[in-house]
ZASE-688616 format. One record per residue (C-alpha): residue in three letters; residue number from 1; x, y, z. Coordinates in Angstrom, 3 decimals. Layout:
 residu num       xx       yy       zz
    ala NUM        X        Y        Z
...
//
This chain:
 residu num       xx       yy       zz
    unk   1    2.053    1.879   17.969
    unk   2   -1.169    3.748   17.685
    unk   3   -4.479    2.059   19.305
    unk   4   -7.085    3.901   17.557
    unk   5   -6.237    4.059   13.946
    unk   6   -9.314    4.848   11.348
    unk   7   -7.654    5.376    7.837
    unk   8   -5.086    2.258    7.693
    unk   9   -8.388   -0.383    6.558
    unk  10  -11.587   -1.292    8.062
    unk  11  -13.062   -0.218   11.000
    unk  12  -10.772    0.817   14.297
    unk  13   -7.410   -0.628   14.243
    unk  14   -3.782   -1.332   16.051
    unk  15   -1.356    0.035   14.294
    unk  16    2.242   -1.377   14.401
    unk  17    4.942    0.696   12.634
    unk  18    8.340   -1.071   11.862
    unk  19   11.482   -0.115   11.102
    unk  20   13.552   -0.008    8.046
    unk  21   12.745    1.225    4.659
    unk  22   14.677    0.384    0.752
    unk  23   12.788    4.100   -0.465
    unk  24   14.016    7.169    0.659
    unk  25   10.455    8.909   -0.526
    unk  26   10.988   12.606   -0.781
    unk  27    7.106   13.074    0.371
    unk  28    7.304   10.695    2.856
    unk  29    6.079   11.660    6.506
    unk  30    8.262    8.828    8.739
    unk  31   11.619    9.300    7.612
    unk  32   13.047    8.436   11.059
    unk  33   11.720    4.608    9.821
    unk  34   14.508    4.373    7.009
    unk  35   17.084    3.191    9.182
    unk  36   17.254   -0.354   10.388
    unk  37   18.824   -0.016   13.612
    unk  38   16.378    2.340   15.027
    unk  39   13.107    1.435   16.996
    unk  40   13.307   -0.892   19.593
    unk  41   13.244   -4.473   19.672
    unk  42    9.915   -6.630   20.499
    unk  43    8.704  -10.342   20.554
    unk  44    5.614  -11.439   19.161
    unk  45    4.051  -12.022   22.428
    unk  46    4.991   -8.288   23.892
    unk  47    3.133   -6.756   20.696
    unk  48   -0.304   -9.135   21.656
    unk  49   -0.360   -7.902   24.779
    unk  50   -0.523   -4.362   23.691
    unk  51   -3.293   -5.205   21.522
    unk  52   -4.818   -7.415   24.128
    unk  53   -6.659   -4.556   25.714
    unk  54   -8.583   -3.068   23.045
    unk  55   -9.240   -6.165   21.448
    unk  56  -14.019   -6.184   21.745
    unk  57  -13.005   -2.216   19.746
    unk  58  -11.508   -3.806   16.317
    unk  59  -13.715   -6.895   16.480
    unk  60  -17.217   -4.742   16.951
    unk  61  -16.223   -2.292   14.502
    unk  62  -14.801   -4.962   11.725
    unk  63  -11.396   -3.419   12.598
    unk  64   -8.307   -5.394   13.321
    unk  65   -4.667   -5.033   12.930
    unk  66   -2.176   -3.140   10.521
    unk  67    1.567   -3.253   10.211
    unk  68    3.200   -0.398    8.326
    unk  69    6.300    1.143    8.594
    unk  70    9.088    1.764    7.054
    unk  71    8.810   -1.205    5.222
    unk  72    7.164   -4.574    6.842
    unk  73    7.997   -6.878    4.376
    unk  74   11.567   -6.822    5.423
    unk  75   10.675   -8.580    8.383
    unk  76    8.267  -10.795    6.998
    unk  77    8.446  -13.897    9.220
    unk  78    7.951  -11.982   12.316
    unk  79    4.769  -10.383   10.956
    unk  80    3.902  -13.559    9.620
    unk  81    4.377  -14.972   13.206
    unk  82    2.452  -12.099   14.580
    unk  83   -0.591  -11.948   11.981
    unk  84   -1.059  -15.934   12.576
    unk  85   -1.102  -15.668   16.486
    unk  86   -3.797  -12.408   16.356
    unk  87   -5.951  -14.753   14.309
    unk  88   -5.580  -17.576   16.202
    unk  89   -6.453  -16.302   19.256
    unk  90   -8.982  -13.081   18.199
    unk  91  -10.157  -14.058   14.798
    unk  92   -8.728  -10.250   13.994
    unk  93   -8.640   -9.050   10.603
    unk  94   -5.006   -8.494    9.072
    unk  95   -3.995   -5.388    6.543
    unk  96   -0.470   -5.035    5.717
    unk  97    0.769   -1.430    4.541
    unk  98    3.439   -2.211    1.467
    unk  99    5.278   -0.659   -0.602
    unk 100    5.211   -3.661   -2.497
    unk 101    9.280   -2.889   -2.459
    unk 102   10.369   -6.838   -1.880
    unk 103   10.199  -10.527   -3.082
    unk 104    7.060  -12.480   -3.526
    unk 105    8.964  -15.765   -2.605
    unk 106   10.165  -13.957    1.043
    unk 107    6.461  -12.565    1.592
    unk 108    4.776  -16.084    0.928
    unk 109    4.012  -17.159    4.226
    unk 110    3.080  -13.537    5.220
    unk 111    0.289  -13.012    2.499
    unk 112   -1.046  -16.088    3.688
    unk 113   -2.086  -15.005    6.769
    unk 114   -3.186  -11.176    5.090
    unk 115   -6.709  -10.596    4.630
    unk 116   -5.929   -7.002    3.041
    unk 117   -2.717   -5.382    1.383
    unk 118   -2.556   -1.464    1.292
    unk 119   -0.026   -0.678   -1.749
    unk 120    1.497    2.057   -2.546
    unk 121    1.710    3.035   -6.316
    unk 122    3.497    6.169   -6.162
    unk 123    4.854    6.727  -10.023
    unk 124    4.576    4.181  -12.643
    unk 125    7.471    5.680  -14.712
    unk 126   10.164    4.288  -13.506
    unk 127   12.813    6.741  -14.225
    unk 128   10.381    9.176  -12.002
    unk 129    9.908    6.450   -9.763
    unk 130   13.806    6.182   -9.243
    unk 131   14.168   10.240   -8.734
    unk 132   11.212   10.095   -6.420
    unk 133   12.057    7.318   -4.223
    unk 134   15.941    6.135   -4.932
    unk 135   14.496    2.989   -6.155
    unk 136   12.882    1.406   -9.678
    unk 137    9.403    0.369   -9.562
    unk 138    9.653   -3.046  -11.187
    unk 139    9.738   -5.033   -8.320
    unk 140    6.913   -3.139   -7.013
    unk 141    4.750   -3.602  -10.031
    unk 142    5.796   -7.379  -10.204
    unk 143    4.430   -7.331   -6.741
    unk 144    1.410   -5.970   -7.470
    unk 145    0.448   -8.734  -10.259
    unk 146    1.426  -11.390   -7.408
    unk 147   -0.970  -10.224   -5.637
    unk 148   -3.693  -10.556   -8.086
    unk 149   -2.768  -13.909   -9.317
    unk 150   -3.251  -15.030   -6.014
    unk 151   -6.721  -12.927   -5.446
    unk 152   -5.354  -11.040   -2.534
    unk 153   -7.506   -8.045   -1.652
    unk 154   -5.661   -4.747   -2.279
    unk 155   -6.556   -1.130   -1.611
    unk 156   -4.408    0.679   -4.311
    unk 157   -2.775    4.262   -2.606
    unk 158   -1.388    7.231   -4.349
    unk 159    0.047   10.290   -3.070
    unk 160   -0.678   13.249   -5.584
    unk 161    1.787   15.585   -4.940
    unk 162    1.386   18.685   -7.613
    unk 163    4.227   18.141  -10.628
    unk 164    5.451   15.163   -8.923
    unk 165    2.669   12.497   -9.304
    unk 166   -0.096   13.986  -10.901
    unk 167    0.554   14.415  -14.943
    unk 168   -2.325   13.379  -16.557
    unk 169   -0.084   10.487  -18.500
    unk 170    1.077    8.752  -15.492
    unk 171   -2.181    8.918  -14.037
    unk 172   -3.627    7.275  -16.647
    unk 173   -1.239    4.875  -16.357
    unk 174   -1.901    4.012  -12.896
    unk 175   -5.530    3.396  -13.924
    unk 176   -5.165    1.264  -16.701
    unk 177   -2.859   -0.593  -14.403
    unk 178   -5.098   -1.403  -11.730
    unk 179   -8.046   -1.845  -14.002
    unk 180   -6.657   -5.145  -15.334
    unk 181   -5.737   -6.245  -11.822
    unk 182   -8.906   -8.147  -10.791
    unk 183   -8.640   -8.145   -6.898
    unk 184   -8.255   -4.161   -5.924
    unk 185  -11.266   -3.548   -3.649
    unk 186  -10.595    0.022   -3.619
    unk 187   -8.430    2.891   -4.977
    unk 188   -7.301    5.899   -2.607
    unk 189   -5.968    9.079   -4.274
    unk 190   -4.514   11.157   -1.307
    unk 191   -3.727   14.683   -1.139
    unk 192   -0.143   15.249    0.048
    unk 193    0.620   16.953    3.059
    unk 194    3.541   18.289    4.781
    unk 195    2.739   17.422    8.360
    unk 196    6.327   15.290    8.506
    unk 197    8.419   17.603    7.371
    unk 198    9.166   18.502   10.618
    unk 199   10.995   14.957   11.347
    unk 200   13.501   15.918    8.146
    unk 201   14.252   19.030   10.120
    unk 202   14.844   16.986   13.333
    unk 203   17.097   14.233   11.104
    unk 204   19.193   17.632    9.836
    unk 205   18.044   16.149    6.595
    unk 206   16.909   19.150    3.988
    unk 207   13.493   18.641    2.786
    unk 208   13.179   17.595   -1.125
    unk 209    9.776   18.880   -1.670
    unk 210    9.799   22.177    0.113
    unk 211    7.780   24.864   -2.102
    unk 212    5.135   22.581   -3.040
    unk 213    1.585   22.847   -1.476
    unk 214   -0.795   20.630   -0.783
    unk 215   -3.594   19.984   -3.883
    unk 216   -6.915   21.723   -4.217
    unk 217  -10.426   19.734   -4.573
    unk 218  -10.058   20.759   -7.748
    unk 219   -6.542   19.363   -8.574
    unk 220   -8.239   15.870   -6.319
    unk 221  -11.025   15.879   -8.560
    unk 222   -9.537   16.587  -11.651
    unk 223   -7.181   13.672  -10.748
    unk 224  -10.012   10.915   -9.434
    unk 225  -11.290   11.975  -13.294
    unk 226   -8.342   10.764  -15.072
    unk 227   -7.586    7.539  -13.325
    unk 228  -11.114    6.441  -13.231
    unk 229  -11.679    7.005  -16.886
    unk 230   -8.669    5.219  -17.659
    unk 231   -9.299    2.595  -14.940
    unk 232  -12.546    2.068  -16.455
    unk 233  -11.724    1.858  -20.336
    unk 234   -8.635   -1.120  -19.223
    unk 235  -11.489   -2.588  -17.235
    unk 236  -13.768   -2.925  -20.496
    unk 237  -10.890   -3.878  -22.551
    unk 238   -9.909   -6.661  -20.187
    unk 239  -13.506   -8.329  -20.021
    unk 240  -13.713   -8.295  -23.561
    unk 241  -10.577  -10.263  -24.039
    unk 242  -11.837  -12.740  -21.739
    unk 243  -14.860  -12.976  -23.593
    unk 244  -13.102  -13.408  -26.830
    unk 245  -10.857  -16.316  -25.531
    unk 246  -14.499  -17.550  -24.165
    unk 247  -16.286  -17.263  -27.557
    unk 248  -13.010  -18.632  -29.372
    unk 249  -12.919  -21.705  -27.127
    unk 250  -16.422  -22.207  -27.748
    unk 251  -16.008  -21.823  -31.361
    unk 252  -13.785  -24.558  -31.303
    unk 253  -15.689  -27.079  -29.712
    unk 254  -17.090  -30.144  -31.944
//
């Protein structure tokens, strides 16, 4: 749990990690959250009151609560149960950190109670995606388009690790992606860092990405540059479909 957390949504935030993850990322920085039968167990009501506390902090600054993980989908009801209760009595704002990894049918009653999702796009090739993260992406993706349909509010995340996740084809990809998703409020390209790989060394586990830095402003930039001019053009191309089906509609009428 962290009680001050500033880069997991708005404002100052709780931060609940859970454990248990389907991807085995080779960036990623809490490895010791794969396994299900680590962490410790907790009831709704123990979590609330560690929030309790520093409750007036997240509501002044337009903060609230995040769940991440591992993966926090895969215990859905409980965060369900726990998002519900933190509105009820706080009126706090709710951000779940996703993979997107799982089934829209078991996160139903979860998203209800979300006000933000933080996904994870990592690759959108899926054979890439597979050697990345031991799993294929089309569940996430499918995700992703759930989330739009229902006019969730999503912060699209990617991790641009150099030769890994930043050719200029699958970053176009990612924006053309998102640009025909209508309900991404914002889209985070973050520089990879190493600052976990010390929990692989404590797991015995030997480090996949070990030789590769950490991107340059200029590799950021160049990278913001491609996604937002692809981003942009599916944008364009999506409203003027819309307005096509308008104008044919129209056209039709007697």
């Amino acid at each position: 749990m962290e009680t001050f957390g500033t880069v997991d949504g708005p404002g100052i935030r709780f931060v609940l990690f859970l454990q248990g993850c389907a991807l085995q990322c080779g960036y990623c920085h809490n490895p010791d959250t794969w396994s299900p039968d680590g962490g410790r167990g907790m009831s709704v009501d123990e979590v609330l009151a560690e929030i309790e506390p520093y409750v007036p902090y997240y509501s002044r600054s337009g903060g609230g609560i995040t769940v991440t993980g591992g993966e926090p989908t895969l215990q859905a009801p409980f965060v369900a149960r726990l998002f519900a209760e933190c509105k009820r009595r706080w009126g706090l704002h709710t951000a779940l950190d996703s993979s997107g990894f799982c089934d829209p049918r078991h996160a139903e009653e979860l998203i209800a109670v979300t006000d933000l999702v933080l996904l994870d796009l990592k690759l959108m090739d899926r054979e890439r995606h597979i050697a990345l993260t031991s799993q294929p992406n089309d569940r996430i993706l499918a995700f992703a388009r759930w989330l739009a349909e229902r006019g969730t509010p999503a912060w699209i995340r990617r991790v641009v690790v150099p030769g890994i996740t930043d050719d200029c084809e699958d970053l176009s990809a990612l924006g053309r992606f998102v640009g025909r998703l209508g309900n991404v409020r914002k889209l985070e390209l973050l520089p990879y860092h190493r600052m976990g790989v010390y929990k692989w060394i404590e797991l015995g586990r030997d480090y996949p990405l070990e030789g590769i830095g950490t991107p340059g402003e200029k590799e950021m930039k160049r990278a913001r540059e491609i996604v937002e001019a692809a981003r942009a053009a599916a944008k364009d191309d999506h409203a003027g479909y819309k307005n096509s089906q308008i104008e044919h509609r129209f056209d039709g009428d007697t």
